[in-house]
Steps between C-alpha positions, in 0.01 A plus 500: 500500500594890575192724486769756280557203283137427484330863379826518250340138370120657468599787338669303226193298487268779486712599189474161372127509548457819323741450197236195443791337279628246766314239657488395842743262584295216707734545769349869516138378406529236838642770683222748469208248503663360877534917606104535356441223702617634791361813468163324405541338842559813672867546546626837483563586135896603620535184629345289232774654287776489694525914536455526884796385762426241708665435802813568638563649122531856424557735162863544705566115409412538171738831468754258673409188237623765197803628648634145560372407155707820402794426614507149401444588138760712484760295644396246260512739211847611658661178530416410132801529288593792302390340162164437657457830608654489847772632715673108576455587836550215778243476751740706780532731230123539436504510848738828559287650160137492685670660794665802370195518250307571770732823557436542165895456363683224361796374323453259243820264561636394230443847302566710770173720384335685739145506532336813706116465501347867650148598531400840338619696752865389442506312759631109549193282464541134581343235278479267772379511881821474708546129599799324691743244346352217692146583436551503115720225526246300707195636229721376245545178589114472676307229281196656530646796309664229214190607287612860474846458403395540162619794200137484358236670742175607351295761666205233618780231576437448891686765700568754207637781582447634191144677379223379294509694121254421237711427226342707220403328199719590212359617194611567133473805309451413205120341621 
């Protein structure tokens, strides 16, 4: 699992833990008694729960892991049809969308609206990292990637690029 992923996923259960009003799933309960374990044994505490890089991995992959799932959740969101929410794009089409995203201008085709993203400055700001046809095309079609070709990504769903928010408890007025 990603280290990012992983601190996102304690700091939702450190909410969890202090809101007192949801149990431990025993997924999470076996989890923490194996890291214990571990730590009782004398691993490293980072590496008992999965926060420290091991080899040959880096904070850089994980930064990598988000912009790929990124990317692949928007062109799944893009190629959704209208009614759903999408643009009907076809996968070339997605295609040519990430890469002049990444300039930070695009045409929508089949409304001809133009979409200028700029950062606060004024200045273009891409949405995406700049990527070649064939490399998208080849992420795209990469089965270990199949997983995030998905329109619903959480913020602790593997490879979020998205941050952890404690979702405040709403409360009535009237109480």
């Amino acid at each position: 699992m990603s280290v990012l992923t992983q601190r996102k996923r304690f700091l939702a259960l450190s909410d969890q833990l202090r809101d007192g009003k949801t149990l431990l799933t025993n997924e999470q309960i076996e989890y923490l008694a194996d890291a214990f374990e571990k730590i009782g044994m004398g691993c490293n505490a980072d590496f008992a729960l999965g926060l420290s890089y091991s080899a040959g991995k880096s904070k850089s992959n994980d930064k990598a892991l988000e912009e790929r799932r990124l990317v692949l959740h928007w062109m799944t969101c893009a190629m959704q049809s209208e009614e759903e929410g999408g643009y009907a794009l076809s996968i070339d089409e997605a295609i040519q969308a990430v890469i002049q995203l990444a300039d930070g201008d695009w045409t929508v085709p089949r409304t001809n609206e133009r979409l200028i993203y700029k950062d606060a400055e004024g200045n273009k700001r891409g949405l995406f990292k700049k990527y070649s046809d064939d490399y998208l095309r080849n992420m795209w079609y990469d089965t270990k990637n199949k997983q995030f070709k998905t329109v619903h990504v959480g913020s602790l769903d593997i490879g979020s690029p998205y941050e952890y928010k404690k979702i405040e408890e709403k409360t009535d007025i009237n109480q």
